[in-house]
Every structure is written in structure tokens, then in C-alpha cells.
C-alpha positions as CSV (number, residue, x, y, z in Angstrom):
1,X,-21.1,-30.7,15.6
2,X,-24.4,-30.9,14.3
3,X,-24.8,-35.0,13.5
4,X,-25.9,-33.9,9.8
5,X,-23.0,-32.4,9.1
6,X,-21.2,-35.6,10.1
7,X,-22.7,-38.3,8.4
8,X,-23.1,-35.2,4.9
9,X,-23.6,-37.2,1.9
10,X,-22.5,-40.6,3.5
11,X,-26.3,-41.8,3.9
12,X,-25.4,-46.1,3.9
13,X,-22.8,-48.2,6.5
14,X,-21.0,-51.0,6.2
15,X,-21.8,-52.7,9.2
16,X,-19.4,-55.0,11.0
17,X,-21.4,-57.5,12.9
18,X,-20.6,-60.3,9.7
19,X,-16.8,-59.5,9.8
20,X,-17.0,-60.6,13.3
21,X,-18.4,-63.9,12.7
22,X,-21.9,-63.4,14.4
23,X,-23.8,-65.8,13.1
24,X,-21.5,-67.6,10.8
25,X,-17.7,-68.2,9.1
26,X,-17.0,-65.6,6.9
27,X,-13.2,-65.5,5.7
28,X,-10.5,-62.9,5.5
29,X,-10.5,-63.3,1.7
30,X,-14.2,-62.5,1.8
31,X,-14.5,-60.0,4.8
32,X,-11.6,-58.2,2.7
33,X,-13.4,-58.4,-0.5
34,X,-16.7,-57.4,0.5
35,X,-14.7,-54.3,2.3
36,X,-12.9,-53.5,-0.6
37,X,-16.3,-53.8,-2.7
38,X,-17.9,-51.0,-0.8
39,X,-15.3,-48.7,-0.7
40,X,-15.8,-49.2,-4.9
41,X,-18.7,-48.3,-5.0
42,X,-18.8,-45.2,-2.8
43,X,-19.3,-46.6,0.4
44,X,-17.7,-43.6,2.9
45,X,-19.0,-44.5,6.5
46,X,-17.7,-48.1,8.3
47,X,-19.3,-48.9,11.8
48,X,-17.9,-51.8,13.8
49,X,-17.3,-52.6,17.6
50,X,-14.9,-54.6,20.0
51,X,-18.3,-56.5,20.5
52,X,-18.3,-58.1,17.1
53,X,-16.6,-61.2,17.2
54,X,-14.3,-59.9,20.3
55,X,-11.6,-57.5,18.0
56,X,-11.9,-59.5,14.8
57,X,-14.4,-57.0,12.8
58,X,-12.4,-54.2,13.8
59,X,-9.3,-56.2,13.1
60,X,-10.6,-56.7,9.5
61,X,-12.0,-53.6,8.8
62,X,-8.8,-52.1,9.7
63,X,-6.7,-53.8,8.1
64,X,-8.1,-52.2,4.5
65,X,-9.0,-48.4,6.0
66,X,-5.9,-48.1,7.7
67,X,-4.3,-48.0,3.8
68,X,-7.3,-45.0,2.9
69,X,-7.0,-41.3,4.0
70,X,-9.0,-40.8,7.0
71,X,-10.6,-38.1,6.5
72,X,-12.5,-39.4,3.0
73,X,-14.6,-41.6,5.7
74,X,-16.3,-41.6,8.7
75,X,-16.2,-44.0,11.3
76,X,-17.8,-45.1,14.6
77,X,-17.0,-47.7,16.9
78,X,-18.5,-48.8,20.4
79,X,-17.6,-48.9,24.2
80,X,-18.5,-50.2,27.3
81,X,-17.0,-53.5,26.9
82,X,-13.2,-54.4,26.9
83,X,-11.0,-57.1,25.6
84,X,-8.4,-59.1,27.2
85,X,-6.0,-61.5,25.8
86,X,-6.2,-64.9,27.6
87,X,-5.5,-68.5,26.7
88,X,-8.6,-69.3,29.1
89,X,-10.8,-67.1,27.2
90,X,-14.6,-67.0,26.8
91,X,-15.1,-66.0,23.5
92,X,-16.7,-68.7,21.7
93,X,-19.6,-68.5,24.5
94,X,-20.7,-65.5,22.4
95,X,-19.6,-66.0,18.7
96,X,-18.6,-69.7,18.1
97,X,-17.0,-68.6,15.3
98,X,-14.5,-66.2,16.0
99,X,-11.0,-67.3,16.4
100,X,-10.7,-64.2,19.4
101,X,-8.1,-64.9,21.5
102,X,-10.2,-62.5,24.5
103,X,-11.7,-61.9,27.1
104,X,-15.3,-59.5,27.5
105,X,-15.6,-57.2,30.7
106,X,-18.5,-55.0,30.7
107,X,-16.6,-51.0,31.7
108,X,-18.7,-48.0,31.7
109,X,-17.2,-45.6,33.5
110,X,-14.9,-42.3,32.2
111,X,-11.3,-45.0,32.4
112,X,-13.4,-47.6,30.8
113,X,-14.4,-45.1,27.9
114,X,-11.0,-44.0,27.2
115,X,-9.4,-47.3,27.5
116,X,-11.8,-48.7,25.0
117,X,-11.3,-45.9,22.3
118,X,-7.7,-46.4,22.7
119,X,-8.2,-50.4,22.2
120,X,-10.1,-50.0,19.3
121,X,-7.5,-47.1,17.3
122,X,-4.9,-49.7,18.2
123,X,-6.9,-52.8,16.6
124,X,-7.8,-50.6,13.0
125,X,-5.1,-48.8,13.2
126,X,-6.2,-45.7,12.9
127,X,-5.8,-42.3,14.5
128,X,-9.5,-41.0,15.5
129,X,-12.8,-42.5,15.9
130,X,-15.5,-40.0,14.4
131,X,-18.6,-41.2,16.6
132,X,-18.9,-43.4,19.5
133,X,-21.8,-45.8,21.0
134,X,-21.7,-47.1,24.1
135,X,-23.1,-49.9,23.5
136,X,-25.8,-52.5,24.7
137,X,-26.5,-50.5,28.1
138,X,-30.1,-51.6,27.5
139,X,-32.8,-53.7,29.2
140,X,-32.7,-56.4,26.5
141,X,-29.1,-57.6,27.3
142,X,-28.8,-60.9,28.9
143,X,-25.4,-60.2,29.0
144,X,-24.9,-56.9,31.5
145,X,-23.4,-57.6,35.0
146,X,-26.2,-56.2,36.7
147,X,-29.9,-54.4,36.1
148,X,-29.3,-52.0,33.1
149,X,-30.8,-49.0,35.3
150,X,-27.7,-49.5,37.9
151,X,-25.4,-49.9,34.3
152,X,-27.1,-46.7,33.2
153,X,-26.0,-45.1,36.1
154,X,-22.5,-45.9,36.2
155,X,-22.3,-44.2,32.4
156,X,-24.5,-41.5,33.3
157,X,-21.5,-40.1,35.9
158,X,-18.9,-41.8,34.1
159,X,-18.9,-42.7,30.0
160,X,-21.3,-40.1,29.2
161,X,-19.6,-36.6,30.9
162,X,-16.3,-38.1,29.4
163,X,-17.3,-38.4,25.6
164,X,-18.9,-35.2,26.2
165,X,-15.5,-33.6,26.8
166,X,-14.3,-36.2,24.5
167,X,-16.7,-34.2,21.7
168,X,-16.1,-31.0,22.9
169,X,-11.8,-31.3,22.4
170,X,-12.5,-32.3,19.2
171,X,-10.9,-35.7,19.9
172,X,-14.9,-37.2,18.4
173,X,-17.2,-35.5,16.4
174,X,-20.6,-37.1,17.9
175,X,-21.6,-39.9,20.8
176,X,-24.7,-41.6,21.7
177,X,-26.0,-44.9,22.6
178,X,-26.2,-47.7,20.4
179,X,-29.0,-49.8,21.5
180,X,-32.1,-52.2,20.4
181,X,-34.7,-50.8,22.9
182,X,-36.1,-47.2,23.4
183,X,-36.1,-47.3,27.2
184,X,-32.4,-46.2,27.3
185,X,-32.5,-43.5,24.4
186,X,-35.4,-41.7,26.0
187,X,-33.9,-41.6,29.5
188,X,-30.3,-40.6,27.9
189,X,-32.2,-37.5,25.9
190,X,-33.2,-36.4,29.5
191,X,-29.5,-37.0,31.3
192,X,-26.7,-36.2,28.8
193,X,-25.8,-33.9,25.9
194,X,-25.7,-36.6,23.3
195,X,-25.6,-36.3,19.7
196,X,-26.5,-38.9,17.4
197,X,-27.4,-42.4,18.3
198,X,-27.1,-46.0,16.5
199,X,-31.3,-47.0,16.8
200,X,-31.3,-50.6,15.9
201,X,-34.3,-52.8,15.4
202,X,-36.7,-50.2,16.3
203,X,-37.2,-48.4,12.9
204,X,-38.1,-50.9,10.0
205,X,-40.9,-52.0,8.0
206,X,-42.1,-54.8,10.4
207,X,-41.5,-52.3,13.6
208,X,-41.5,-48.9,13.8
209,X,-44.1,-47.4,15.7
210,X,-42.4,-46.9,18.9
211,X,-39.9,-45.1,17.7
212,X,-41.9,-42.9,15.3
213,X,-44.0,-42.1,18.2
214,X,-42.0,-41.9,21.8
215,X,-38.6,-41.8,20.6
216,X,-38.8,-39.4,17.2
217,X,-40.8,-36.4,18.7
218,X,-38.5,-36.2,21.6
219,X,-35.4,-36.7,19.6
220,X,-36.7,-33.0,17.6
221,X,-37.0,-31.2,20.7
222,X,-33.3,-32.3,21.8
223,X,-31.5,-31.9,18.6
224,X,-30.7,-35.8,18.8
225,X,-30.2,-37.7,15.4
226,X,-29.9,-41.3,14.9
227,X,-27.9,-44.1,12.4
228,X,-30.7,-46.5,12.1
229,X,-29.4,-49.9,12.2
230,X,-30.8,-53.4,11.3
231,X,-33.5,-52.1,8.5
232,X,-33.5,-55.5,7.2
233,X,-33.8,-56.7,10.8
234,X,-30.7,-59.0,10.3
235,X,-31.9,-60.0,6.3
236,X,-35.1,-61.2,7.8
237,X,-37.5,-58.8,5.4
238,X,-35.2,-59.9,2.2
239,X,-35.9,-63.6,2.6
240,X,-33.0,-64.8,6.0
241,X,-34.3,-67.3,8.4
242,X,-32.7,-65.1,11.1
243,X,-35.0,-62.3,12.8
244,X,-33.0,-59.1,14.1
245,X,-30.1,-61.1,16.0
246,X,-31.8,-64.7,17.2
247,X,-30.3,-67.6,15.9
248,X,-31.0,-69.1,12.6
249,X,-34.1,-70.9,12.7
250,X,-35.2,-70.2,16.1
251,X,-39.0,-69.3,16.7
252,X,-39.6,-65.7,14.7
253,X,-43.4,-64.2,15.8
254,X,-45.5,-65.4,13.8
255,X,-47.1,-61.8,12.9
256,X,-43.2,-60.6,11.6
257,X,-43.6,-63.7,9.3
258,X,-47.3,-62.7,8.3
259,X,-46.3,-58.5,8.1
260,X,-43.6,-59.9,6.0
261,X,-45.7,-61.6,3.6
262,X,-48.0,-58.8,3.3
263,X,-45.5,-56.3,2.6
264,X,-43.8,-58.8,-0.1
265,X,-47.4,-59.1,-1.7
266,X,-47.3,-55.3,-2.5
267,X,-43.8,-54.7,-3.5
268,X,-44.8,-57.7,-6.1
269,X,-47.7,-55.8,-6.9
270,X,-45.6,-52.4,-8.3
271,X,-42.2,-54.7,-9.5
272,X,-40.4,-53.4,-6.2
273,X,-37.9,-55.2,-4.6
274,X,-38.6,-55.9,-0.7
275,X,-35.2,-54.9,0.6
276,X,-34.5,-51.8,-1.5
277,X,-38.2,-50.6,-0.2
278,X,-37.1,-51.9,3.5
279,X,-33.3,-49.7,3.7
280,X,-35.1,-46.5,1.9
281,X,-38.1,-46.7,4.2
282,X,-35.6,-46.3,7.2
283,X,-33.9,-43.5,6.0
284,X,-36.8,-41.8,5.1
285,X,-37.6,-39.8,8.4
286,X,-35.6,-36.1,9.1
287,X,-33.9,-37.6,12.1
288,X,-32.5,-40.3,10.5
289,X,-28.9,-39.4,8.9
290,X,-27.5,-42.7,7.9
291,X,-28.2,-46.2,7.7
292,X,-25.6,-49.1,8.7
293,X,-26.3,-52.4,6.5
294,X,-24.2,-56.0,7.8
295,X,-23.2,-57.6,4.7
296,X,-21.2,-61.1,4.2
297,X,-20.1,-61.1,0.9
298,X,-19.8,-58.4,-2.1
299,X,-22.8,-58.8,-4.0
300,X,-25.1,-58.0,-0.6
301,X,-23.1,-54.8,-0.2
302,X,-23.5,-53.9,-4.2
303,X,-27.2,-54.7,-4.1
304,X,-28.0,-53.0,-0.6
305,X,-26.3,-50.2,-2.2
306,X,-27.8,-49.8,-5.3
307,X,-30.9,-50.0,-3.3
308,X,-30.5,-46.3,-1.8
309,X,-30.2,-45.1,-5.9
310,X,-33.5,-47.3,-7.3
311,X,-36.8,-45.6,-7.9
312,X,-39.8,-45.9,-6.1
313,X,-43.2,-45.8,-7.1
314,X,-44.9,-43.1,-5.1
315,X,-48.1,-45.6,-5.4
316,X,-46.5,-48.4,-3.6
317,X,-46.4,-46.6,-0.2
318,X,-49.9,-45.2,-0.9
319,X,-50.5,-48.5,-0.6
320,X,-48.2,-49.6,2.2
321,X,-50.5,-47.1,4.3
322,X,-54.1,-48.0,2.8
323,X,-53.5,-51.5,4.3
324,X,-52.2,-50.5,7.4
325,X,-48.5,-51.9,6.8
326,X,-47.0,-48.2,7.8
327,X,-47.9,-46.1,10.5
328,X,-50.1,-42.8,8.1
329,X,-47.5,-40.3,10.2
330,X,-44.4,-42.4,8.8
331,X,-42.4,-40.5,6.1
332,X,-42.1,-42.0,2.7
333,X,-38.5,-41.3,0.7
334,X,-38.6,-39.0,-1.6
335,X,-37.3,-39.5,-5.0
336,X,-32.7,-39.6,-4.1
337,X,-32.7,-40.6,-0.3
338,X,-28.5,-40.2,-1.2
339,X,-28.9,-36.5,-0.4
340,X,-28.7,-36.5,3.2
């Protein structure tokens, strides 16, 4: 199935990396709320992943789709890691504030797949998964048991043939990679018969050339399409003290902090709000066919929303590109980016 035709007129995700307690405590009374916010508004695709917070996001996100009729949304989770229950367990050496009760072991071969898909119906509650990631196999993980080329491998003759037949049952609709480098998304376009992918990090306002230049072109030639992920690069353009997934505080690059100042002194300029320019810039290109947005609370999921819907000036990116903040070959939204 063409990805398109997946993701048709569901353009924004709620992303689960908050509901998992990445980076702080967010309760069930919020997650819940902030859920139930987005499905108010219109929100129709949910992405999540045993990853986040070891089973709690997927728990929680669950816990209110489980109660909708599955086939008024679309959802993707991720594999390549599995959960275990253990009293012993390691979980709060990757998100200290997760109450997970598990275990993480990196899996990417065909029984790793499958036992991960089966994990994850059984913590939402749900019947099908619509799109699948396998996720983090990428050069920037500290986290991966070995050299992410010998990882790559192991999915290469293992997860990737089996979400292929996976796809082609009809079990999923779509499966890629979801990563934060390029390395791995080039090399899979050459190797597998992917679909859609989860770019995050690589297609934003503060970064983008990479992927506008290596990964875009060949992603047209191969039919591949991509979610693009962490537009906001974790809230950093709209004002967070986090950049993409490092710890509050720690030491952001100095020319993100001086990009980001540049870009806020021309949205001033034309009245336009930072963010809203940030989430419609990375929908804007033809390969993109959704975004997915983490939110805490329910007035970040309202105003991210509203975002997609709010005019533009057509000046303001005339600008953007006349001072060198986007590359001249990056496209621009046009007037409803809540078409695709």
C-alpha cells in the first residue's frame, strides 16, 4: 500500500515519548487527558513504542484507543527491542521516571519481530498495528549490543524479509526504519522493500539539509515516504531547554541556539509564531506524509494542532531563504498543509 494512502488526511501524530516518562513525570490523569484532548480535536494517527518508558506509553495510549473503533485511526509502533518482567530490572537506567517493571533486550531478527508486534497488541490492546519501525538500528545509539552495521545485518536477513511478508498478508499496511541518522535509511532503500519511514531529527528548521539532499532524492526514486518526527527537535525551536533528546540543560551547539534566534527574529518580524512555522515547514516536502508531535499536557497538543490550520505569510519564508535560514531547494507549505 502506497504510504499516502495510509497516513490520507491524518497529516499530525500524537507522539508517545512523554507518556513514557522520557524526560520527566507526567501522570495518568494527564497522559489520559492530553490523549483524550487530541482525539477532540481530530487527532486520527497515535505513534508509540515498547522503547518509551519500557511499556508505559503504549500502556497509556492504550488504555483510551482500545475503547475507539480501530479503523477511525492509524497506528504505528516499533521493534527491535523487547520487554521482560523482572523484579531485578534495569529500567530506570534509561527513563528514571518510569515505574516499568522490565527488562530491555535488543532482538532483530524475524522471532524478534513477531514477538515484539505481539507484545505491543497485548500492551494497547488492540488487534493490528498499521505501520511498524524497527527502531534505533542506527549509528548514534549508545545503546545497541554491538556496531550498528553487524545490527543492520541481523534485520537485513531477519526483521526486514519478515515485515515484508508481514505487509504483504495484510497483517501491516507499511514498515520502515525509525531512526535519527541518514546512514541507515539510505542503506535500507538499497536492501529492503520498505515503505514509509519515521525520519526524526533530520528534517527541521535548525537541520535539514541532509535529508533534503542525500536522503529525499533517493527516497523519489524508491517510492519510500517518511513520518517526520521531532520538527520541534524535542520543543527546542518553541523556547525547551532540551535539544532533540539530550537532557535538560546539557550543552546544546551553540549555532542551534544562534539559528534559533535568527529564525525567531523573523517570525517576529511577520506576527508568526515559531512552532506553528517549525511543524508546517516539515510537512511541507512531497515525501513527507505525516508528522508525529510529543506532547505533555493538553494545551501543547491543542496549540501544535492548531498550528497545521494557521496561515502563513508567503513573505515570511521569502525571507527564511534570503538570509540563508532554509536550504533555496526546501519546499515551503502551501496555504492547508491538512490535505495530505
Amino acid at each position: 500500500m502506497n504510504a499516502l494512502d495510509i497516513f490520507r488526511g491524518k497529516p499530525f501524530g500524537l507522539g508517545g515519548v512523554p507518556f513514557g516518562n522520557e524526560f520527566s513525570y507526567v501522570t495518568d490523569e494527564v497522559a489520559y487527558a492530553t490523549i483524550e484532548a487530541a482525539w477532540q480535536a481530530g487527532v486520527r494517527y497515535y505513534d508509540t513504542s515498547p522503547w518509551y518508558g519500557l511499556g508505559l506509553a503504549e500502556r497509556r495510549l492504550g488504555t483510551f484507543l482500545h475503547r475507539q473503533t480501530r479503523s477511525e485511526y492509524v497506528l504505528s509502533s516499533k521493534v527491535g527491542k523487547l520487554l521482560r518482567a523482572s523484579r531485578d530490572n534495569n529500567a530506570k537506567d534509561y527513563f528514571p521516571f518510569t515505574p516499568s517493571p522490565n527488562n530491555l533486550r535488543y532482538d532483530y531478527t524475524a522471532d524478534g519481530v513477531k514477538r515484539s508486534i505481539e507484545d505491543s497488541l497485548q500492551r494497547l490492546g488492540v488487534d493490528a498495528l498499521d505501520v511498524v519501525f524497527v527502531h534505533d538500528l542506527s549509528p548514534d545509539n549508545p545503546w545497541l549490543p554491538g556496531p550498528w552495521e553487524e545490527q543492520f545485518d541481523i534485520a537485513r536477513n531477519g526483521a526486514f524479509p519478515a515485515l515484508s511478508r508481514l505487509r504483504d498478508e495484510g497483517v501491516i499496511k507499511g514498515w520502515g526504519l525509525g531512526v535519527n541518522s541518514p546512514e541507515p535509511i539510505l542503506k535500507l532503500m538499497d536492501v529492503a522493500d520498505a515503505n514509509v519511514c519515521l525520519l526524526a531529527r533530520q528534517y527541521s528548521l535548525i537541520y535539514h539539509e541532509k535529508a533534503l539532499h542525500q536522503v529525499f532524492p533517493k527516497a523519489r526514486e524508491r517510492g519510500m515516504s517518511f513520518v517526520v518526527g521531532s520538527s520541534l527537535n524535542a520543543g527546542f525551536i518553541s523556547g525547551s531547554a532540551r535539544f532533540n533528546y539530550g537532557k535538560e540543560n546539557y550543552k546544546i551547539p551553540a549555532e542551534a541556539i544562534q539559528k534559533r534566534e535568527r529564525l525567531g527574529a523573523v517570525a517576529a518580524r511577520h506576527g508568526v509564531e515559531l512552532r506553528t512555522a517549525a511543524l508546517q515547514f516539515s510537512i511541507a516536502p512531497d515525501v513527507a506524509v505525516a508528522l508525529v508531535v510529543g506532547c505533555s499536557n493538553p494545551q501543547q497538543v491543542l496549540a501544535d494542532y492548531t498550528s497545521l490550520k494557521t496561515e502563513i505569510p508567503e513573505m515570511f519564508w521569502s525571507d527564511l531563504r534570503s538570509e540563508g535560514l532554509i536550504e533555496n531547494d526546501a519546499a515551503v507549505p502551501p496555504e492547508d498543509v491538512t490535505n495530505k
